[in-house]
N, CA, C and O atoms as a printed pandas DataFrame, in Angstrom:
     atom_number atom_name residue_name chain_id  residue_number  x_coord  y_coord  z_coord
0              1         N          UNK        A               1    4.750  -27.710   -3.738
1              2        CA          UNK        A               1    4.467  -26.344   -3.363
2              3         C          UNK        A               1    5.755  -25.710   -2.829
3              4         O          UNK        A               1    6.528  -26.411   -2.176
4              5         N          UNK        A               2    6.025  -24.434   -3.068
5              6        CA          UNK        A               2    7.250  -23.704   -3.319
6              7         C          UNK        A               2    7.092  -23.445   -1.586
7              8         O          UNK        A               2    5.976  -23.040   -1.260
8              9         N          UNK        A               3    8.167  -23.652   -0.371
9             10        CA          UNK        A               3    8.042  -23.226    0.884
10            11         C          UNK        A               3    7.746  -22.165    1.238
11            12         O          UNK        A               3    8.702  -21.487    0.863
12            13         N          UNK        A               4    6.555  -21.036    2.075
13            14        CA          UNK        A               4    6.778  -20.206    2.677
14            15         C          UNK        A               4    8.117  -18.862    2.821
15            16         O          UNK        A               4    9.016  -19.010    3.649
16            17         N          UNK        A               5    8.080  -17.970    2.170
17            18        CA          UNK        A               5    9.173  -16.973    2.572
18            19         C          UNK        A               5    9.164  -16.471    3.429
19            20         O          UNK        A               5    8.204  -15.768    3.747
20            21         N          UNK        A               6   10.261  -16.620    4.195
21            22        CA          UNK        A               6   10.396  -15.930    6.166
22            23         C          UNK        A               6   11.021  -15.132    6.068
23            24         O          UNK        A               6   11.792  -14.766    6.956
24            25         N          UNK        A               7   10.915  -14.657    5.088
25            26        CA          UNK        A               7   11.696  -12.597    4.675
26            27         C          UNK        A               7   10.576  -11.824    4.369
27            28         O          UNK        A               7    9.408  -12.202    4.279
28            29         N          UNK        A               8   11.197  -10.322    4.166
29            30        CA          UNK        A               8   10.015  -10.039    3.361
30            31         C          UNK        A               8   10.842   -8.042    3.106
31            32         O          UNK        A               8   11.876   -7.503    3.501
32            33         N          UNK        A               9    9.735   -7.621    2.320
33            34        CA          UNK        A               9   10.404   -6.452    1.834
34            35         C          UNK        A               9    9.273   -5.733    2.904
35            36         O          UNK        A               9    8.312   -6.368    3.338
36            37         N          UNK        A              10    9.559   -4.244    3.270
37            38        CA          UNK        A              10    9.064   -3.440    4.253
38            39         C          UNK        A              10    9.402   -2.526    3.479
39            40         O          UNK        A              10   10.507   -2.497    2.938
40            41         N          UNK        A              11    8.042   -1.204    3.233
41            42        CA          UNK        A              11    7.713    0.236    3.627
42            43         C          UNK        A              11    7.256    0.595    4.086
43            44         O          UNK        A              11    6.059    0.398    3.880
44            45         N          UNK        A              12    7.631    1.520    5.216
45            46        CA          UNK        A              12    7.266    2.465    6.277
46            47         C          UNK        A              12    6.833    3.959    5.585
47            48         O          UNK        A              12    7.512    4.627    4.805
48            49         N          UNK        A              13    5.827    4.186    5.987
49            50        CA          UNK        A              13    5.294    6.041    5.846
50            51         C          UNK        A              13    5.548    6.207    4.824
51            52         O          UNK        A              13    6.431    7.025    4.568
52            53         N          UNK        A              14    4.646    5.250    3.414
53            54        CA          UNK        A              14    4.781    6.104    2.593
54            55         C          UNK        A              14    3.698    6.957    2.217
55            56         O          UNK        A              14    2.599    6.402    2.242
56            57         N          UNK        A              15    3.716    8.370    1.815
57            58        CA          UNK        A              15    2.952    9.271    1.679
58            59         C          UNK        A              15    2.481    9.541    0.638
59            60         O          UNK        A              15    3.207    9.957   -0.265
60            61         N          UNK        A              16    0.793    9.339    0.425
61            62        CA          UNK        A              16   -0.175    9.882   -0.740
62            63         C          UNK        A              16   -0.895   10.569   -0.668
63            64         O          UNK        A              16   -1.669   10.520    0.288
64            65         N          UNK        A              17   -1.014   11.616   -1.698
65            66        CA          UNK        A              17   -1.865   12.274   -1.888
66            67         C          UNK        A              17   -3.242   11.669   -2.653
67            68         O          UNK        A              17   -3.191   11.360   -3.844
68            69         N          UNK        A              18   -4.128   11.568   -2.085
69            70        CA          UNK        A              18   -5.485   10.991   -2.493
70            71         C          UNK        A              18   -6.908   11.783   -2.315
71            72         O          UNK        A              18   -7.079   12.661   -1.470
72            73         N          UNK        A              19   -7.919   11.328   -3.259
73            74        CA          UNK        A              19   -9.322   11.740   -3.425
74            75         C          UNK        A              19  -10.215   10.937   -2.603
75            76         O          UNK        A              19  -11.297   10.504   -2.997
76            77         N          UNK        A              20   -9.721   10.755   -1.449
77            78        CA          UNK        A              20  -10.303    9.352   -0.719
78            79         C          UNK        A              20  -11.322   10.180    0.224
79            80         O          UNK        A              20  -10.905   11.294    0.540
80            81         N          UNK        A              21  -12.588    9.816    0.722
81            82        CA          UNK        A              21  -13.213    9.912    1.544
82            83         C          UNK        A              21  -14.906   10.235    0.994
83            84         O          UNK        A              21  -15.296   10.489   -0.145
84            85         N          UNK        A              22  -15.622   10.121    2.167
85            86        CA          UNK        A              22  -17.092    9.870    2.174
86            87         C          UNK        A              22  -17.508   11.567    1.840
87            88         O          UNK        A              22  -18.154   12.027    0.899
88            89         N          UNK        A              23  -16.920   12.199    2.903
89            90        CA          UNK        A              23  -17.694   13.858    2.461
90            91         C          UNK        A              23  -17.000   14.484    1.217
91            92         O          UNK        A              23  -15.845   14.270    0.851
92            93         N          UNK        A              24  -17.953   15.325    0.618
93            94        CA          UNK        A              24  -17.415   15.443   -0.835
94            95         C          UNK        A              24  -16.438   16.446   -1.486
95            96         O          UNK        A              24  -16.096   16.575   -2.662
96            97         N          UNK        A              25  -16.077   17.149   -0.315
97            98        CA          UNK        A              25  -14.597   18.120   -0.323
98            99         C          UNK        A              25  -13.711   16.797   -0.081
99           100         O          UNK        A              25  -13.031   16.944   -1.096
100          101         N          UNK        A              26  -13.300   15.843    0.383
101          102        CA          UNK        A              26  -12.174   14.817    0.642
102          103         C          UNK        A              26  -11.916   14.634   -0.720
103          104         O          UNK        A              26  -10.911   14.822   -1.406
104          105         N          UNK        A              27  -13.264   14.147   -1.011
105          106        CA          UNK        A              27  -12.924   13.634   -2.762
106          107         C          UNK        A              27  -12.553   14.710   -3.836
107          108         O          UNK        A              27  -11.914   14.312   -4.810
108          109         N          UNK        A              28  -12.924   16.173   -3.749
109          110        CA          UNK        A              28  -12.315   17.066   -4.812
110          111         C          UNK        A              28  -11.409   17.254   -4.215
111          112         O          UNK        A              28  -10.446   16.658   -4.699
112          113         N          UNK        A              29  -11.108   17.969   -3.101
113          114        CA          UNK        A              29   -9.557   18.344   -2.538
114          115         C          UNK        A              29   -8.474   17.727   -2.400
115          116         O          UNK        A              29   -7.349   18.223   -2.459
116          117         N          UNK        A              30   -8.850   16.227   -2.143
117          118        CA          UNK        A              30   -7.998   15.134   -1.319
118          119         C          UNK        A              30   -7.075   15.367   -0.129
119          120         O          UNK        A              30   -7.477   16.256    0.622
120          121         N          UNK        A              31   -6.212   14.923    0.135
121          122        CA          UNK        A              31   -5.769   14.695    1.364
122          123         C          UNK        A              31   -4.992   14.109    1.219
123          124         O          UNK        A              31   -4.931   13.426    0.196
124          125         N          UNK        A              32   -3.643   14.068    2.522
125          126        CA          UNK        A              32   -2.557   12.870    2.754
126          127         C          UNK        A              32   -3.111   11.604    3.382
127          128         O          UNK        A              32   -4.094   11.604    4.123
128          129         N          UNK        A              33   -2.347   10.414    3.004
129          130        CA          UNK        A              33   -2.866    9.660    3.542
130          131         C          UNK        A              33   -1.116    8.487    3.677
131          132         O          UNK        A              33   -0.281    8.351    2.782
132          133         N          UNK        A              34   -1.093    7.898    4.973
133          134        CA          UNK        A              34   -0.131    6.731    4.945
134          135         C          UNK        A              34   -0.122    5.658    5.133
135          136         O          UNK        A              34   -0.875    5.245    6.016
136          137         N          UNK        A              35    0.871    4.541    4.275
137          138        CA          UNK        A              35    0.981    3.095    3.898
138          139         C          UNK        A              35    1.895    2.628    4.648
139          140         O          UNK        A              35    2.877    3.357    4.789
140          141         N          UNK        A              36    1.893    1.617    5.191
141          142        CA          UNK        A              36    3.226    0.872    5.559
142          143         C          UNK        A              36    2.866   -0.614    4.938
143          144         O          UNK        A              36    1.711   -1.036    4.991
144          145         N          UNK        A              37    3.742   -1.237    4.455
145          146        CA          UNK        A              37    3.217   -2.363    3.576
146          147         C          UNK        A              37    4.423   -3.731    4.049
147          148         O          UNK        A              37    5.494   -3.530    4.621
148          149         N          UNK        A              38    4.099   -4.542    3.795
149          150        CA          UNK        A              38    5.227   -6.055    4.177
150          151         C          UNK        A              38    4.732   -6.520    3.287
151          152         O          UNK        A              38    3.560   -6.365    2.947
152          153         N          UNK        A              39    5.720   -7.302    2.657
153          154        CA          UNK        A              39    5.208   -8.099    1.446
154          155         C          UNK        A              39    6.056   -9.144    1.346
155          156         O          UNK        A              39    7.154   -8.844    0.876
156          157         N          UNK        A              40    5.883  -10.368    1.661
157          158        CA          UNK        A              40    6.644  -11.776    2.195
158          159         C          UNK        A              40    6.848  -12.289    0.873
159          160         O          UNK        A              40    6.054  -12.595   -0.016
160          161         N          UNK        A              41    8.906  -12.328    1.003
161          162        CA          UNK        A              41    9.699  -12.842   -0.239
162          163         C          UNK        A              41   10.695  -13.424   -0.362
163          164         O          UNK        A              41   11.580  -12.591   -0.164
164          165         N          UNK        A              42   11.104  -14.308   -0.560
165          166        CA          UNK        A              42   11.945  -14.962   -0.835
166          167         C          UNK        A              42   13.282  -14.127   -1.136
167          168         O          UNK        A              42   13.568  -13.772   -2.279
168          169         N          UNK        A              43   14.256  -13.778    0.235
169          170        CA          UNK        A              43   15.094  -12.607   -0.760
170          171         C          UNK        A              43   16.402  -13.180   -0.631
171          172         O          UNK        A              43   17.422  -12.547   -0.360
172          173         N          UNK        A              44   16.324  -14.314   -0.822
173          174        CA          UNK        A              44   17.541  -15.174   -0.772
174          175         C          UNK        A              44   18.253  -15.578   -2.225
175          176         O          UNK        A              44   19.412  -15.801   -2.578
176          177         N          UNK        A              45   16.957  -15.553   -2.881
177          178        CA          UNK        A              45   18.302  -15.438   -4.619
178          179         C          UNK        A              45   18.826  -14.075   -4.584
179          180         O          UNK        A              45   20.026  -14.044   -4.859
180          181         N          UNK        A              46   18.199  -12.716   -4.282
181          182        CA          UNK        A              46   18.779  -11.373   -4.507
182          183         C          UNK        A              46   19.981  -11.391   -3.446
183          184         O          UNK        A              46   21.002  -10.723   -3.605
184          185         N          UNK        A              47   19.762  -12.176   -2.415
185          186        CA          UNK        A              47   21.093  -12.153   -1.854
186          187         C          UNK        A              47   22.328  -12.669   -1.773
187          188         O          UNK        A              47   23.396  -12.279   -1.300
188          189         N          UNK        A              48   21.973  -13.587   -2.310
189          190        CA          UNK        A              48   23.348  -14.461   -3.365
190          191         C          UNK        A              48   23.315  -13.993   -4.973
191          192         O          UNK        A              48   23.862  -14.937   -5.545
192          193         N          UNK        A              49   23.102  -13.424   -5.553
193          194        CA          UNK        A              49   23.539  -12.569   -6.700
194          195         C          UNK        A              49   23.615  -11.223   -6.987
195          196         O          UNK        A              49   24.498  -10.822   -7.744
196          197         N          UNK        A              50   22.576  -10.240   -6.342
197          198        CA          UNK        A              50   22.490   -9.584   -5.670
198          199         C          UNK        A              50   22.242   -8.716   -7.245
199          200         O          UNK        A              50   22.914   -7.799   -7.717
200          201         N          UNK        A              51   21.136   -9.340   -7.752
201          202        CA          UNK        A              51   20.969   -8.694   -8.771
202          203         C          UNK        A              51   18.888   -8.667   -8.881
203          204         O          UNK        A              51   18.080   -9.585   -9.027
204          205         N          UNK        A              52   18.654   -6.643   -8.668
205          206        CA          UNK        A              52   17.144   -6.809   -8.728
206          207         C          UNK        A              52   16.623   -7.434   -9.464
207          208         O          UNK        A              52   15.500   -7.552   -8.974
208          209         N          UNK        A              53   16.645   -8.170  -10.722
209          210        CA          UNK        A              53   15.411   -9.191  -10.986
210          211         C          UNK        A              53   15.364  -10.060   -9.899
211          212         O          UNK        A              53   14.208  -10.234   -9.516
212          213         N          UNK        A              54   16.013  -10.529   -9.411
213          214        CA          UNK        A              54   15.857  -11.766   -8.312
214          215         C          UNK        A              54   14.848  -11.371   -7.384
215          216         O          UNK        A              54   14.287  -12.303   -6.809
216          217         N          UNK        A              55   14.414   -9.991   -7.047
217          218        CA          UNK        A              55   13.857   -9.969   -5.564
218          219         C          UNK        A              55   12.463   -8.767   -6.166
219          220         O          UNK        A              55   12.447   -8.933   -7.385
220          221         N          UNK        A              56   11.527   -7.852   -5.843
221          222        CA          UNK        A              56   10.601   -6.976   -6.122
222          223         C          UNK        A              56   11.202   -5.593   -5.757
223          224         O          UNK        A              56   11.871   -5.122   -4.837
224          225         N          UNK        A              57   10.626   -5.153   -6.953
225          226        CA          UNK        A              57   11.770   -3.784   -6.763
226          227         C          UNK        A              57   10.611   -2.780   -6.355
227          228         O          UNK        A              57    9.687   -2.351   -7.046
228          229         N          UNK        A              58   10.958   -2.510   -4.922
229          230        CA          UNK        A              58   10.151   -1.614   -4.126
230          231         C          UNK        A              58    9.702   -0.374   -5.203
231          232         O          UNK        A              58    8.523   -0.143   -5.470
232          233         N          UNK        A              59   10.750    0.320   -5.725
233          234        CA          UNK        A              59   10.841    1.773   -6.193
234          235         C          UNK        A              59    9.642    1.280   -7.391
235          236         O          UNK        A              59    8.598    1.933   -7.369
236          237         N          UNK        A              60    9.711    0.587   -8.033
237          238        CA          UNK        A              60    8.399    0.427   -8.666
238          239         C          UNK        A              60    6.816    0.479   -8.253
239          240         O          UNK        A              60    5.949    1.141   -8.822
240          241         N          UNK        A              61    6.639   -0.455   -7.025
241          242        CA          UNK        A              61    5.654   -0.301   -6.548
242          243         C          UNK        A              61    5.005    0.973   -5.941
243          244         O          UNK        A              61    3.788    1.154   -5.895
244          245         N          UNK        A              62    6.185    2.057   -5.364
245          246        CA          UNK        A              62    6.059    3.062   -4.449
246          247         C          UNK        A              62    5.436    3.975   -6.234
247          248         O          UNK        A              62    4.388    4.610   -6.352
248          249         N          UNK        A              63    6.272    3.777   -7.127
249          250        CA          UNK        A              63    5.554    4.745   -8.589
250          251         C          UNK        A              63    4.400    4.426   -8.379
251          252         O          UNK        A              63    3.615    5.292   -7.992
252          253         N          UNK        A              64    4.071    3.401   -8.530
253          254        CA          UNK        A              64    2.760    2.496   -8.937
254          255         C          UNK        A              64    1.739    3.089   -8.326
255          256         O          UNK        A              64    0.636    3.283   -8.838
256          257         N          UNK        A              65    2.101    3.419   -7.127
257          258        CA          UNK        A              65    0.838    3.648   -5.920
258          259         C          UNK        A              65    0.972    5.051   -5.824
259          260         O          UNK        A              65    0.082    5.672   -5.244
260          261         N          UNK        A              66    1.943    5.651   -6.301
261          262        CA          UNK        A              66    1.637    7.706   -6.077
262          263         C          UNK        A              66    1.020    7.502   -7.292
263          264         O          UNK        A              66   -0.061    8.088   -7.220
264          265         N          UNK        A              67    1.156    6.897   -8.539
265          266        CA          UNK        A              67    0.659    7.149   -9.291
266          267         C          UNK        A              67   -1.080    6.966   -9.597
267          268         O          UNK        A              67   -1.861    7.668  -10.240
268          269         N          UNK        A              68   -1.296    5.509   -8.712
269          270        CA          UNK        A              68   -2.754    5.166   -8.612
270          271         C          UNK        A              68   -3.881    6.039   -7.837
271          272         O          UNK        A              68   -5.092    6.206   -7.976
272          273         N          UNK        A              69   -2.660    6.618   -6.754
273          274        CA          UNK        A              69   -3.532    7.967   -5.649
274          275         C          UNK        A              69   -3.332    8.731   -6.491
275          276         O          UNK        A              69   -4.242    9.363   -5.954
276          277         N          UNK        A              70   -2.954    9.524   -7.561
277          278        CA          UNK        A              70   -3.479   10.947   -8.048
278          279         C          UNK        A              70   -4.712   10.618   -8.903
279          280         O          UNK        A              70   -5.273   11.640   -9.299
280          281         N          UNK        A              71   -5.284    9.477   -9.293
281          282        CA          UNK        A              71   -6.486    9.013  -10.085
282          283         C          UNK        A              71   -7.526    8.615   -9.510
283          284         O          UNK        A              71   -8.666    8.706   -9.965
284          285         N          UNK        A              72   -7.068    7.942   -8.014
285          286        CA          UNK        A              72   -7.826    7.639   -7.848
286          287         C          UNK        A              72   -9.087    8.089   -7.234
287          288         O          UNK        A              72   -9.026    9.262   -6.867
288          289         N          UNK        A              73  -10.284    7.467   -6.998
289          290        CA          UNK        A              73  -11.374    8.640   -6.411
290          291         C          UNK        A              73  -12.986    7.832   -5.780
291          292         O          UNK        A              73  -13.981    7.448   -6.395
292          293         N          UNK        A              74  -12.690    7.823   -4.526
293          294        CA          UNK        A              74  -13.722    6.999   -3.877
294          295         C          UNK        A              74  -13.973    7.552   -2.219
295          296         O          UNK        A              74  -13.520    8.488   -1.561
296          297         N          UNK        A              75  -14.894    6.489   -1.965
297          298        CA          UNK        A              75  -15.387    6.804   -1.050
298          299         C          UNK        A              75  -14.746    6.265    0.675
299          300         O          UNK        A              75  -14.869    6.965    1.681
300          301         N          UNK        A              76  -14.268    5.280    0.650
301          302        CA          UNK        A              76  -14.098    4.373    1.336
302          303         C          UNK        A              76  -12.186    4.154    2.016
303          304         O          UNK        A              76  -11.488    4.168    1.001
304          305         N          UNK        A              77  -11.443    4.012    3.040
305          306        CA          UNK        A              77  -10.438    3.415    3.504
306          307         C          UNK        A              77  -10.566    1.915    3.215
307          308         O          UNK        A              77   -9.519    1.430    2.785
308          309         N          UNK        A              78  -11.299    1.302    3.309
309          310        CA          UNK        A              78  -11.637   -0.613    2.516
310          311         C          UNK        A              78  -11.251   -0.296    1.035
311          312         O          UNK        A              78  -10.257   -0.818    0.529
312          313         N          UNK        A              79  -11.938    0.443    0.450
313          314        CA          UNK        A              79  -11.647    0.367   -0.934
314          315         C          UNK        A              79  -10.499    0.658   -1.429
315          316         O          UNK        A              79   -9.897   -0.074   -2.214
316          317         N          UNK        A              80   -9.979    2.060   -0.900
317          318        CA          UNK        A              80   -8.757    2.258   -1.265
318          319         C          UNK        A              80   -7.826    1.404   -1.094
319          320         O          UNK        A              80   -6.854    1.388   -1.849
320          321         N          UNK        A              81   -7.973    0.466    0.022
321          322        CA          UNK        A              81   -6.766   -0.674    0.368
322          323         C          UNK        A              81   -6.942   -1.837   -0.636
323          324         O          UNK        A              81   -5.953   -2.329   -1.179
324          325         N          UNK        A              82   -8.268   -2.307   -0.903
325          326        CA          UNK        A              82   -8.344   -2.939   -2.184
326          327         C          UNK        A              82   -8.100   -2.532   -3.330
327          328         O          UNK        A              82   -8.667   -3.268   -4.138
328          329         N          UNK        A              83   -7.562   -1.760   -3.798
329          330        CA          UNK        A              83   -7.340   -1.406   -4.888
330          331         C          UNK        A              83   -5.377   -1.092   -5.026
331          332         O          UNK        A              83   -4.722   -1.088   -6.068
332          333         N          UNK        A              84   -5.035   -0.938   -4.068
333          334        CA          UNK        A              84   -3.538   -0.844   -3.606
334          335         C          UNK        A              84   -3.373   -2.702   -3.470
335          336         O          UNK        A              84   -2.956   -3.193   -4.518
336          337         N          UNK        A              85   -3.568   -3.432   -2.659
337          338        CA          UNK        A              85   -3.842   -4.762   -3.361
338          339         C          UNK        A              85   -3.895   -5.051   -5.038
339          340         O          UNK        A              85   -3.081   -5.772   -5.616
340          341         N          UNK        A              86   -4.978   -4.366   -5.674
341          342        CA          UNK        A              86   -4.828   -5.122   -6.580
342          343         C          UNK        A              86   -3.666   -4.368   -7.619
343          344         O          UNK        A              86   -3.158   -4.861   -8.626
344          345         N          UNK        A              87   -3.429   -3.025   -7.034
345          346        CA          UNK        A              87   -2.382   -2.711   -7.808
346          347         C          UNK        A              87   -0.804   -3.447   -7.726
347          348         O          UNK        A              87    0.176   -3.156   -8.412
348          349         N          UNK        A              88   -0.909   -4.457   -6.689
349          350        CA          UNK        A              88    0.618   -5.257   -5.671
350          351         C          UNK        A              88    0.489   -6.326   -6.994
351          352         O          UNK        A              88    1.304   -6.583   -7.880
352          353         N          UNK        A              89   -0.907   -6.844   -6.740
353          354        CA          UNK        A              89   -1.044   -8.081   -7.859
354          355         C          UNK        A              89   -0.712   -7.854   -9.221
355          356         O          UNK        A              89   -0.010   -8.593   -9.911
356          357         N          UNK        A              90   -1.187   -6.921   -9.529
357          358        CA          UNK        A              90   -1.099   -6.143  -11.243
358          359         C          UNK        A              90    0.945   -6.383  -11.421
359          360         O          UNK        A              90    1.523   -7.079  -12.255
360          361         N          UNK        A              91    1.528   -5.579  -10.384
361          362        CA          UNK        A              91    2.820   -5.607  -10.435
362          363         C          UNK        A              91    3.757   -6.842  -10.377
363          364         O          UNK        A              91    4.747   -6.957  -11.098
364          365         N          UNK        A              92    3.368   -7.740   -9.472
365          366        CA          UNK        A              92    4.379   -8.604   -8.709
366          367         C          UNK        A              92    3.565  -10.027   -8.977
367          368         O          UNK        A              92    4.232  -11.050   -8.820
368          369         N          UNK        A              93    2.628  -10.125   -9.242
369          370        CA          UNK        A              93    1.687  -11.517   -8.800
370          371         C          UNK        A              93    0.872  -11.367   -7.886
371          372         O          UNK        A              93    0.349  -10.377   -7.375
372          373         N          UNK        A              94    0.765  -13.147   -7.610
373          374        CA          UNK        A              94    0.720  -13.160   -6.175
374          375         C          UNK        A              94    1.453  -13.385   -5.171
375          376         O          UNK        A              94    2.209  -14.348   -5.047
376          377         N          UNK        A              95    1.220  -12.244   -4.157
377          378        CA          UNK        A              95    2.237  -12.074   -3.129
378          379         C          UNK        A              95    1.722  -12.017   -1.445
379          380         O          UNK        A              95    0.866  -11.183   -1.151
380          381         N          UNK        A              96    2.272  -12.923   -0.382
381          382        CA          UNK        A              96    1.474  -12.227    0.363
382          383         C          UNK        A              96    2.034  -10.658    0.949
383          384         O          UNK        A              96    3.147  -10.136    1.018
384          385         N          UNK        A              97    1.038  -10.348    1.216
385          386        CA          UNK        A              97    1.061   -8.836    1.945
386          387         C          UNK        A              97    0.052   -8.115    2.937
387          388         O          UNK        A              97   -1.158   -8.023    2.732
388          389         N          UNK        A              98    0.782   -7.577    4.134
389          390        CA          UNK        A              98    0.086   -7.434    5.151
390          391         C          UNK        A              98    0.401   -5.457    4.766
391          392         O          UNK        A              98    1.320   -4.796    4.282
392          393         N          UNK        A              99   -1.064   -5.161    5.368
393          394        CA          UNK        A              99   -0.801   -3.277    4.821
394          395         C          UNK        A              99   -1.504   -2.729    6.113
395          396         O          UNK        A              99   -2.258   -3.362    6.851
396          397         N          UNK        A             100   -1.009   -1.116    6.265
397          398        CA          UNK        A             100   -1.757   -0.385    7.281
398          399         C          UNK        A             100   -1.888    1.045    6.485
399          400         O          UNK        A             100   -1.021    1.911    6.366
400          401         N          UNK        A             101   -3.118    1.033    6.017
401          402        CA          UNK        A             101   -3.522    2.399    5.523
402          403         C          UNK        A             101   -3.941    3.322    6.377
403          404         O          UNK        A             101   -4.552    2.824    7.323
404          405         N          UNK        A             102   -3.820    4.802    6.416
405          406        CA          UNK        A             102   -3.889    5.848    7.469
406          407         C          UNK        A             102   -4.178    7.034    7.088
407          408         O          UNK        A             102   -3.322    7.778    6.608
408          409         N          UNK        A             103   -5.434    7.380    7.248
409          410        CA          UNK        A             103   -5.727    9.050    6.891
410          411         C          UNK        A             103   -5.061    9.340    7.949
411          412         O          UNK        A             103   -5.005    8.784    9.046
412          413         N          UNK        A             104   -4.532   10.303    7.512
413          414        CA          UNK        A             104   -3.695   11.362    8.483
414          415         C          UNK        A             104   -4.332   12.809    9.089
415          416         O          UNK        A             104   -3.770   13.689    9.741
416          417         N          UNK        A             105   -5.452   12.725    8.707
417          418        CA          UNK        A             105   -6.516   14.261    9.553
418          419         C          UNK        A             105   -7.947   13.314    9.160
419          420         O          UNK        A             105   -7.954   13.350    7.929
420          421         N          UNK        A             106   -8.602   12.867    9.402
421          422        CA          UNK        A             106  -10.037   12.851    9.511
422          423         C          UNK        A             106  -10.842   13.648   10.374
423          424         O          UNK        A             106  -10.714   13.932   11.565
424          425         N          UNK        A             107  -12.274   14.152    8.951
425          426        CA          UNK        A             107  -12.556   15.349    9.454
426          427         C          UNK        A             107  -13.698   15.045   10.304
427          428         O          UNK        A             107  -14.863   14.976    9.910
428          429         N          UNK        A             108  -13.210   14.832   11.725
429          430        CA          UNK        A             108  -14.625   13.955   12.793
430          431         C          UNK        A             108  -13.712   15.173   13.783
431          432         O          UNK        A             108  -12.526   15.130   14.109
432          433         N          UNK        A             109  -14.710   16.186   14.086
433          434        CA          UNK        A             109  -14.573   17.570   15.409
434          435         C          UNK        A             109  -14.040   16.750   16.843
435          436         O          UNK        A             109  -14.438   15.784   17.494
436          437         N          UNK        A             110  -12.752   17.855   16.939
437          438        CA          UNK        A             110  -12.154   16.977   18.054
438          439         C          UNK        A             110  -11.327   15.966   18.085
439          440         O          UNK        A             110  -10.709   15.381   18.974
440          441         N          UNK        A             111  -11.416   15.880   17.088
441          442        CA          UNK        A             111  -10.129   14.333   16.966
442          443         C          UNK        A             111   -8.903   14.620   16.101
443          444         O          UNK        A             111   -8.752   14.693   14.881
444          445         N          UNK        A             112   -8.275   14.726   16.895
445          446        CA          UNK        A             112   -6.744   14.599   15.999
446          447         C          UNK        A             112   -5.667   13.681   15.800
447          448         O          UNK        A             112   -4.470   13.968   15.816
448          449         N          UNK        A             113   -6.102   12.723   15.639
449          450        CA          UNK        A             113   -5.514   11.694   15.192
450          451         C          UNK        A             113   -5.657   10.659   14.457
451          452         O          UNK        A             113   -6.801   10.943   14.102
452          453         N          UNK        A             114   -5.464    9.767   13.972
453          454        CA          UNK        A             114   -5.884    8.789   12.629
454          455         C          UNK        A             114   -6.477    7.951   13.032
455          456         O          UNK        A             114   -6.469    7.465   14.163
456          457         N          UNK        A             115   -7.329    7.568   11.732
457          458        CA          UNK        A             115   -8.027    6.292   11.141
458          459         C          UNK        A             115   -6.733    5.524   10.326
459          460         O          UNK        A             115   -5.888    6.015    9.578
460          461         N          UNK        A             116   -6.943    4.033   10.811
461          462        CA          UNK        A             116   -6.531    3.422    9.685
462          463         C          UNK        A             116   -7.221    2.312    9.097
463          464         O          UNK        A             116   -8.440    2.397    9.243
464          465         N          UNK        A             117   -6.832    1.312    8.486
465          466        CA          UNK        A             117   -7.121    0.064    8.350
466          467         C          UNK        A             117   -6.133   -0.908    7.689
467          468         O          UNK        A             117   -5.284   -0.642    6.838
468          469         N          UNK        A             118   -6.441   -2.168    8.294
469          470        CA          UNK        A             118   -5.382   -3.229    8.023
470          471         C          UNK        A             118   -5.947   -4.405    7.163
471          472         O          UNK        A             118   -7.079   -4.834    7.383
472          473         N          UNK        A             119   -5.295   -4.828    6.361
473          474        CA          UNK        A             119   -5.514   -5.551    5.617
474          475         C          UNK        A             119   -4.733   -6.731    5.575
475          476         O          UNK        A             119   -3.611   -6.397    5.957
476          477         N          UNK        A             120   -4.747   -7.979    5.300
477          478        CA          UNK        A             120   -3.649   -9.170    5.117
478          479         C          UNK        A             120   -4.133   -9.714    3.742
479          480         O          UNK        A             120   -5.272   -9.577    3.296
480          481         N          UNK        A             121   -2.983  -10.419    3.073
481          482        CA          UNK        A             121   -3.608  -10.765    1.376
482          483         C          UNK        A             121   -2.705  -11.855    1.745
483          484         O          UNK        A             121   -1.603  -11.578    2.219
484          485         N          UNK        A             122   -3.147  -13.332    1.535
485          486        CA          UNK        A             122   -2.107  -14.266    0.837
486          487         C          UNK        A             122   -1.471  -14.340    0.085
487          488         O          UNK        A             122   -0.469  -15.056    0.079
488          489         N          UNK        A             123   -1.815  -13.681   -0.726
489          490        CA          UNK        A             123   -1.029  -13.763   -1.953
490          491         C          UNK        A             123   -1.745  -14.913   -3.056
491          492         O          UNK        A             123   -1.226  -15.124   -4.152
């Protein structure tokens, strides 16, 4: 078994536009919503050759996922994070990855500040 990677790649705040939520203006209108993602890797061949096949090329994944939020269309913060999961897997394998998804206005009177939810994947 291949050792544990004690690196890992990090995005902070990245920003989607999504059809995400339970009331049914969220889902036609959508909304912003933010990711911060870790995804544990081995980045020790990219750093002795220093050539991107060696390591996961963020800028792909970040397409991947503006691209999956303009389609996508549900009800749920669980779901949406499962499906950003399986879009990590679709791309990279298996990887582990720890995520913090974040509506950025939820519409609950009086509250101005976020929902999120966290997720961990082994990979």
């Amino acid at each position: 078994m291949a050792p544990h990677p004690c690196s890992s790649i990090v995005v902070r705040g990245l920003r989607l536009w999504a059809h995400v939520g339970v009331l049914p203006f969220e889902r036609e209108l959508g909304q912003w919503f933010e990711l911060d993602l870790e995804l544990a890797v081995d980045l020790a061949p990219a750093g002795r050759s220093d050539h991107l096949a060696d390591t996961l090329d963020y800028s792909r994944l970040i397409a991947a996922l503006q691209c999956q939020a303009r389609h996508l269309r549900c009800q749920t913060l669980e779901h949406y994070s499962e499906q950003i999961l399986v879009e990590i897997t679709a791309l990279f394998g298996p990887v582990p990855v720890e995520l913090e998804l974040r509506k950025c206005a939820a519409p609950v009177p009086g509250f101005g500040g976020q929902v999120a939810v966290r997720r961990s994947h082994p990979g």
